[in-house]
C-alpha positions in Angstrom: -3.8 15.2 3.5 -5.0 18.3 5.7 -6.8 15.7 8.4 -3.6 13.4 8.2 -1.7 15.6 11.3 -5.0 15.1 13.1 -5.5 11.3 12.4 -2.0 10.4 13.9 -2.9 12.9 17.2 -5.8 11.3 17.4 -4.1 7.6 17.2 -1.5 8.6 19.3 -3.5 10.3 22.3 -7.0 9.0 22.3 -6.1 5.6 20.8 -9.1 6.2 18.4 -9.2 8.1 15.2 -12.4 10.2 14.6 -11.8 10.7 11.0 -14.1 8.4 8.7 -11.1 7.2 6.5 -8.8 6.5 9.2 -11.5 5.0 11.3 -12.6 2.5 9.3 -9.2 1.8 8.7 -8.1 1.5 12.1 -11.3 -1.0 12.3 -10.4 -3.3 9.1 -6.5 -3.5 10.6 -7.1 -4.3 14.0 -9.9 -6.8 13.0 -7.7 -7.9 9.9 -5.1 -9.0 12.6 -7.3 -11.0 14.7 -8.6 -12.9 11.8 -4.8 -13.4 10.8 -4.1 -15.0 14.1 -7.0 -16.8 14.1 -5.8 -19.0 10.9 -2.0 -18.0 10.6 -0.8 -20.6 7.9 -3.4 -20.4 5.4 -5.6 -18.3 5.7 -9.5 -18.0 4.9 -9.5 -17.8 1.1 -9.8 -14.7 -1.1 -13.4 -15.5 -1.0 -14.2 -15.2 2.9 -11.5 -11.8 2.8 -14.3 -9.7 4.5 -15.9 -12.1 6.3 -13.8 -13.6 8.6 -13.1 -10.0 9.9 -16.8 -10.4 10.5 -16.1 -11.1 14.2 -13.9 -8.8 15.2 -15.6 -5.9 13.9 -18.2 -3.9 16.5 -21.2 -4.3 14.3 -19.5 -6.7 11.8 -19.8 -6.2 8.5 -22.7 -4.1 8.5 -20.7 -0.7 8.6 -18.9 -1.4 5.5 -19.7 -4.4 3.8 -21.1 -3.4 0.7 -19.0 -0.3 0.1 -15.3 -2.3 1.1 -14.0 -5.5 -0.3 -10.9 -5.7 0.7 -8.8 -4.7 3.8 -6.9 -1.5 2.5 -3.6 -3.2 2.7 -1.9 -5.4 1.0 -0.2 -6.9 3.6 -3.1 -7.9 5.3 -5.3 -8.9 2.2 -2.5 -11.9 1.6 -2.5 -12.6 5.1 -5.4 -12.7 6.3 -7.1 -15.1 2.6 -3.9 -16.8 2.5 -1.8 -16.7 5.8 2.2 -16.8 6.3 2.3 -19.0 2.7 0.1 -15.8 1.4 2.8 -13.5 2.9 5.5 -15.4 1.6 4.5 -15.6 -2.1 4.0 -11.6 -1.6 7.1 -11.2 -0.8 8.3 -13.7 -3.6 6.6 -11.1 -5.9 7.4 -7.9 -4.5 11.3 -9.1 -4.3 10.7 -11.3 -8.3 11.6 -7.9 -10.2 14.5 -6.9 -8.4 16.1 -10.5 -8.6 15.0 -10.5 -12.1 17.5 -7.3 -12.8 20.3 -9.0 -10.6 20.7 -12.0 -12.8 20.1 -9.9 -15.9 23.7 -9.1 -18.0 25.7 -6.4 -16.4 25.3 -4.2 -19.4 25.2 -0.3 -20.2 21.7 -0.7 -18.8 22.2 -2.7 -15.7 22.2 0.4 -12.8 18.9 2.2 -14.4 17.4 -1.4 -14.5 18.6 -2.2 -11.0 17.3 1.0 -9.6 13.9 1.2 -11.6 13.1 -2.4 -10.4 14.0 -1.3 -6.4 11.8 1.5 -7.4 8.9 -0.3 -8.7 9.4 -2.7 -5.7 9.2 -0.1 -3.4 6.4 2.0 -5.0 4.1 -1.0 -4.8 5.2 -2.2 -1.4 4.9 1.0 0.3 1.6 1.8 -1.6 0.1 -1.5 -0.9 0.7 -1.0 2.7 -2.2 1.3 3.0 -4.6 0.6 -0.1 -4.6 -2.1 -2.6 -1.5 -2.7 -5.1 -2.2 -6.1 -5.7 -5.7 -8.3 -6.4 -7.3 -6.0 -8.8 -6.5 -6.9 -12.3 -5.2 -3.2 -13.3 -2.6 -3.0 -10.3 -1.2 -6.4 -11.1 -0.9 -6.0 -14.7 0.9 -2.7 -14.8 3.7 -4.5 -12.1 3.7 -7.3 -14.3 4.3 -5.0 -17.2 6.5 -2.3 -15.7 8.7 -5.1 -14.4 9.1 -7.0 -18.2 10.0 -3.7 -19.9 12.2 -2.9 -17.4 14.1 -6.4 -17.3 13.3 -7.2 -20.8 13.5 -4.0 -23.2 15.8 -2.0 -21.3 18.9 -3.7 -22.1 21.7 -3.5 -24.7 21.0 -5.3 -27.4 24.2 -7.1 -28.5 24.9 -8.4 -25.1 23.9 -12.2 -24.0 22.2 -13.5 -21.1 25.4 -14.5 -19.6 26.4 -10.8 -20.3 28.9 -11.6 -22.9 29.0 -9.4 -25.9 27.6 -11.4 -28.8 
């Protein structure tokens, strides 16, 4: 957090970050949209992720290969293996808890449901804009599970799915 003032100067004035982090960062997401227009629909495949930044890398992969394997966004992790249809289904699941609550019953429950899902969305959208939310198996579960307790559990229990009382 301390080199984070520093990091946007240096974006902003040099065009260049000198910090490692950011660097390497600025590298991945410049190369990570190359490779995206490159193969736009579809992408290269969760497999070839890292190398099909390969050539718009200085040195390709041979500054970060073994230590990175995936592009420190999830934006750019879905488009660049799986292109716009990638994109799309990411924002299918980033927007699934939220419509989820919106067709759930309008009980007692509904508001803190609505606004925990747009806060769950959120969290993982804004988080996976600069590391990875989605693609490890930890990440995905706990959004998978955070969003059924939230539809699922939190809801009055003597109300229907049509939001009738029962």
């Amino acid at each position: 957090m301390m080199t984070l003032p520093q990091v946007v100067i240096d974006l902003f004035t040099e065009g260049h970050i000198e910090e490692a982090s950011g660097n390497v960062r600025q590298l991945m997401y410049g190369a990570s949209w190359q490779a995206f227009q490159h193969a736009p629909f579809f992408g290269y495949g969760w497999g070839q992720l890292m190398p099909s930044i390969a050539p718009y890398l200085p040195n390709g992969l041979d500054t970060f290969e073994l230590v990175h394997h995936h592009l420190h966004s999830d934006t750019l992790d879905m488009g660049v293996s799986a292109g716009a249809a990638g994109l799309v289904a990411y924002g299918m699941v980033i927007a699934a808890p939220v419509v989820g609550c919106l067709t759930s019953p309008r009980d007692s429950q509904f508001r803190a449901r609505l606004i925990g899902t747009i806060c769950l969305s959120t969290a993982y959208l804004v988080f996976g804009a600069t590391y990875l939310s989605f693609g490890y198996e930890y990440h995905t579960t706990l959004y998978v599970c955070l969003a059924a307790i939230l539809i699922g559990f939190c809801r009055d229990d003597n109300v229907t799915a049509k939001g009738q009382p029962s």
